[in-house]
C-alpha positions in Angstrom: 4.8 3.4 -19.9 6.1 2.7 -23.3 4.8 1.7 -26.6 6.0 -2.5 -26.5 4.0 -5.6 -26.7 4.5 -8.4 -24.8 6.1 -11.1 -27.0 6.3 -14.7 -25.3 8.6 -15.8 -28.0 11.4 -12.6 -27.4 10.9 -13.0 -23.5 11.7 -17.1 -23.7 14.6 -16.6 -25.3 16.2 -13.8 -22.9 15.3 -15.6 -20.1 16.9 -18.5 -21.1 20.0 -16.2 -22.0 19.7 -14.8 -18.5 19.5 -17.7 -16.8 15.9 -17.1 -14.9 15.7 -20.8 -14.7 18.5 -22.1 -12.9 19.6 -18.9 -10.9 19.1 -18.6 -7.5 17.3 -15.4 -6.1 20.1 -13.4 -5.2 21.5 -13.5 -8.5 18.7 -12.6 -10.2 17.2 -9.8 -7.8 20.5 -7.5 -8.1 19.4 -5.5 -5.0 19.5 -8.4 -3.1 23.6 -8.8 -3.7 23.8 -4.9 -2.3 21.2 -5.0 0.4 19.0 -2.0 -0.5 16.4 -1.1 -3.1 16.7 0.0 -6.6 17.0 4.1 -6.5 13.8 4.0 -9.4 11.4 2.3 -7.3 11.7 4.5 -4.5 8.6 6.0 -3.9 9.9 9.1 -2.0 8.5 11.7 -4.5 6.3 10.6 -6.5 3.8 12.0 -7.5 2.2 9.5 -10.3 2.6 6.3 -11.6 0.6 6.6 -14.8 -1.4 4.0 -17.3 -1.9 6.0 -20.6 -3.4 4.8 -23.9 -1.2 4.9 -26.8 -1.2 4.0 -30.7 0.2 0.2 -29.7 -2.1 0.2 -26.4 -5.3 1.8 -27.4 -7.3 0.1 -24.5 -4.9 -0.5 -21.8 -6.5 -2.2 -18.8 -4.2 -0.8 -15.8 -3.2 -3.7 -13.4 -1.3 -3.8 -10.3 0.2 -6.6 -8.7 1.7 -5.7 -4.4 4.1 -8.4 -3.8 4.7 -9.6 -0.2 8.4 -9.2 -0.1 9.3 -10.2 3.8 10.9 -13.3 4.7 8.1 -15.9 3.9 6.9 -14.7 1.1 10.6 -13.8 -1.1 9.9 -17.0 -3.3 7.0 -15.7 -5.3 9.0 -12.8 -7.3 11.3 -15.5 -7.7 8.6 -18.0 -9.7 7.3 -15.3 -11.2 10.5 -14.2 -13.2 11.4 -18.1 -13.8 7.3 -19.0 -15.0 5.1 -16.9 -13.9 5.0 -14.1 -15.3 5.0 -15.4 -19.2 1.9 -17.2 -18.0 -0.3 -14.6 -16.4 0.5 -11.6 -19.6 0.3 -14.6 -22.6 -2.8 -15.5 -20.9 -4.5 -12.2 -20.3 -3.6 -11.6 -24.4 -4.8 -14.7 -25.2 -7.8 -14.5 -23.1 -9.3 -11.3 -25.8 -7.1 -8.1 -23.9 -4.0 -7.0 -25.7 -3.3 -4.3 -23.8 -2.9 -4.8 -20.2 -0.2 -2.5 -18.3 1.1 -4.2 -15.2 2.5 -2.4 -12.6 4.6 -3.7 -9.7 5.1 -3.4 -6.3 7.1 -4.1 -3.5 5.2 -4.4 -0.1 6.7 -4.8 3.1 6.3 -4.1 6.6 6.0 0.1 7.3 6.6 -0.4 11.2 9.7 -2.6 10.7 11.6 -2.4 7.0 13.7 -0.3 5.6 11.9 -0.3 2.3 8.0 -1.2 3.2 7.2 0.1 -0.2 8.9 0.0 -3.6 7.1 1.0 -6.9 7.7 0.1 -10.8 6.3 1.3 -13.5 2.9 0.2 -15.6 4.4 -1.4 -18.9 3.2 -3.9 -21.2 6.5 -4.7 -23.0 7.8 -8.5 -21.7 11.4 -7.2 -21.2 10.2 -3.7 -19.2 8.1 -5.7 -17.0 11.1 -8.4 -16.5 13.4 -5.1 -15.9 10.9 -3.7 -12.9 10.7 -7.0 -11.3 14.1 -7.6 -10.8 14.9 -4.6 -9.7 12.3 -4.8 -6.8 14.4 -5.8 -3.6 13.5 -9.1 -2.1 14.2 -7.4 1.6 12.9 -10.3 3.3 11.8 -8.5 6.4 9.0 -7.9 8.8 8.2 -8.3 12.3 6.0 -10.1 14.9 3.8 -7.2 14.7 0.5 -9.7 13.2 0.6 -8.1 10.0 2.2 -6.5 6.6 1.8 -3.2 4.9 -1.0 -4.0 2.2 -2.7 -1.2 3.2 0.3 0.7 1.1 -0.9 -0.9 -2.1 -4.4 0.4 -1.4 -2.9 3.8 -0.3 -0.2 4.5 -3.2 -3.4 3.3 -6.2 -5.9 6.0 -4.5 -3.7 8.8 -4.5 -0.5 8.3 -6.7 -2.0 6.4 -10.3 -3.9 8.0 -12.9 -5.1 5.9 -15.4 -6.8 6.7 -19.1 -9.4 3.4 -18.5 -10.6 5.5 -15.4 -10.5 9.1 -16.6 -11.9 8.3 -20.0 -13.8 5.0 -19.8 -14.7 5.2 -16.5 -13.5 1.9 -16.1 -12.0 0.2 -13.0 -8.5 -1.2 -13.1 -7.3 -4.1 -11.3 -5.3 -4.4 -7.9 -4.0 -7.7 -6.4 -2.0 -7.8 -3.3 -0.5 -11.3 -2.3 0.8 -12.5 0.6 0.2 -14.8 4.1 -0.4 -12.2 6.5 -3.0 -9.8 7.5 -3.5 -6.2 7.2 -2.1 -3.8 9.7 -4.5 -1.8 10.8 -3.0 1.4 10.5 -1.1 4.4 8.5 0.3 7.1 9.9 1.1 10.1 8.3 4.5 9.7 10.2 4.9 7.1 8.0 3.7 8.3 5.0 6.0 11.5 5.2 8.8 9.3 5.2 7.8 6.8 2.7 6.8 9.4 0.0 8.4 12.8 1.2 5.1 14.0 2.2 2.0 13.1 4.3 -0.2 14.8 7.1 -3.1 12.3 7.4 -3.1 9.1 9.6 -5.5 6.2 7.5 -7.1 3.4 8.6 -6.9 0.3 6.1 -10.5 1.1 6.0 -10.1 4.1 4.3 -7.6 3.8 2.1 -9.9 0.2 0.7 -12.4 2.5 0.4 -10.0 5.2 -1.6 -8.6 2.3 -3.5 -12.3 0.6 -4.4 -13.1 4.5 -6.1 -11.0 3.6 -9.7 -9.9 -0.2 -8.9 -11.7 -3.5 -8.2 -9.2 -4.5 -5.0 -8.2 -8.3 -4.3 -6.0 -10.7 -2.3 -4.7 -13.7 -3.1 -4.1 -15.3 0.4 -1.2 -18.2 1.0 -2.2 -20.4 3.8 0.6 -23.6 4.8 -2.4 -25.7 5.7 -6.3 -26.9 4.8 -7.2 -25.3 8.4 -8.6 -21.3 7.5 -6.0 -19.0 9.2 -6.3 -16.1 11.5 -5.1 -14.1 8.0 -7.5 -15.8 6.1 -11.0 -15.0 8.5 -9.1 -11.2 8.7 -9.0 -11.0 4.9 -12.6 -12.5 4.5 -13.8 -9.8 6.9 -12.4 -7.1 4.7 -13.3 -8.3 1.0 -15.3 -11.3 0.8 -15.4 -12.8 -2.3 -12.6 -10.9 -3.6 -10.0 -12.8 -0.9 -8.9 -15.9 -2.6 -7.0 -18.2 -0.9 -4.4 -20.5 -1.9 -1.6 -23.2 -1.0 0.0 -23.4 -4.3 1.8 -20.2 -4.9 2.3 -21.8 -8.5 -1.2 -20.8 -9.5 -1.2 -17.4 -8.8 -1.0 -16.3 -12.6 -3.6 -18.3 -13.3 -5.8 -16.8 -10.2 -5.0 -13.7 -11.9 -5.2 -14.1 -15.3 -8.9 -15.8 -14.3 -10.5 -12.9 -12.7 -8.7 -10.5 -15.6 -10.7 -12.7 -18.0 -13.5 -13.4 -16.7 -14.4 -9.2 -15.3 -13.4 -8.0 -18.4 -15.8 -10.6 -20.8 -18.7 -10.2 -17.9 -18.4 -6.6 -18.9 -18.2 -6.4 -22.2 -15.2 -5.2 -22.5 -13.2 -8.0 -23.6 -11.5 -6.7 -27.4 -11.4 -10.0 -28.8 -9.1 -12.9 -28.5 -5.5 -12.6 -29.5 -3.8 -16.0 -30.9 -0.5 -16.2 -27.9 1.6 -19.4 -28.5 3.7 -21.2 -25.4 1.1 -20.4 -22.8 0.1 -23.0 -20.2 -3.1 -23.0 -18.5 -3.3 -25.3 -15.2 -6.6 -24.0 -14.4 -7.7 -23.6 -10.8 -8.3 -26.5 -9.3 -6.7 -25.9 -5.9 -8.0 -22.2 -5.8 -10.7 -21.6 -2.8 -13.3 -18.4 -2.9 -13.6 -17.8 0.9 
């Protein structure tokens, strides 16, 4: 990750430049116009994705954010990059942490897809973070198999990050998977060898929760289409209680996010004082449940 801040005022005006309001998806998301994912967020041989302090950064707080990317869920990179994303960093620097590094990635389906997992970097800098999420590949995929490949996010934090928060804080980061499925139940290391060049060990999502809960605090932010609890919903209840959060607006996931950022980080003392952001909106969470 670099040295950059995130500055709403720099990021307002390339987007407007770049059109991310009035573009559709597919001329945004690149990948989408050649029909395969960006050659940097493969994860076939990596070894690390790493959050490092630096003389900007001196506290980063490492984040990561798994993005449903099948066919129901390709709208919410798409929001993001128009709104979303200016909302959720402005307000995690405005609510007293300056130095969060976000990391993204692309989760999809490891039975089905092509490209069930693509990988960005952790950056802080507003046009980095705008460059890693439009190169992710909106692949729009999936199956009838009952479920998506979260369990990747869980899998690539435990064994592929290393973070300076962890190693010499001893302090959790954050990871966030969204999406309106549940879990499949399953990894093998078939499929791990050919996601990231190497695997000999077949996970259950139990495991690799448990490997991810070591060095970050795991949630999911669950879209449901109704007021009726869905069978996703009772899954994801089962697997993280109060850390499943379930939602019908996909509008307020920044501020879902930004929330628990906030509010984990004051609890704990860590909060590093509040840093003045201008042009961030707060909707608040009305229409957010805790299942």
């Amino acid at each position: 990750m670099g040295g950059t801040r995130y500055d709403l005022g720099a990021r307002d005006s390339r987007a407007k430049k770049a059109g991310y309001g009035f573009k559709s998806a597919s001329e945004i998301f690149v990948q989408n116009q050649i029909g395969v994912a960006h050659e940097s967020m493969n994860p076939n041989g990596i070894t690390f994705r790493e959050a490092r302090d630096s003389e900007v950064h001196p506290n980063t707080v490492p984040i990561i954010l798994g993005l449903d990317v099948t066919g129901s869920m390709g709208h919410i990179p798409h929001e993001l990059i128009k709104e979303g994303l200016p909302k959720l960093m402005g307000g995690i620097i405005q609510g007293g942490l300056p130095d969060p590094a976000l990391l993204f990635l692309g989760i999809g389906d490891h039975e089905c897809d092509r490209f069930p997992l693509q990988v960005g970097q952790f950056e802080s800098g507003d046009e980095e973070l705008d460059m890693w999420l439009t190169r992710t590949y909106i692949e729009g995929g999936g199956g009838g198999n009952a479920g998506e490949s979260y369990l990747l996010a869980w899998y690539f934090a435990a064994f592929h990050t290393k973070t300076d928060a962890f190693e010499k804080r001893g302090q959790k980061g954050l990871l966030f998977t969204v999406g309106d499925e549940p879990n499949l139940p399953t990894l093998p290391a078939s499929a791990i060898k050919e996601i990231m060049g190497q695997g000999q060990q077949t996970y259950t999502h139990l495991e690799l929760l448990k490997a991810a809960q070591e060095r970050y605090e795991v949630y999911h932010i669950s879209l449901k289409y109704s007021d009726q609890p869905s069978q996703a919903d009772t899954e994801w209840k089962e697997l993280l209680g109060q850390n499943c959060l379930s939602i019908q607006d996909h509008k307020e996931i920044p501020n879902i996010i930004k929330k628990i950022i906030c509010d984990k980080h004051k609890s704990s003392g860590l909060g590093l004082g509040t840093i003045p952001v201008s042009n961030t909106n707060d909707t608040g969470l009305d229409n957010i449940q805790m299942l």
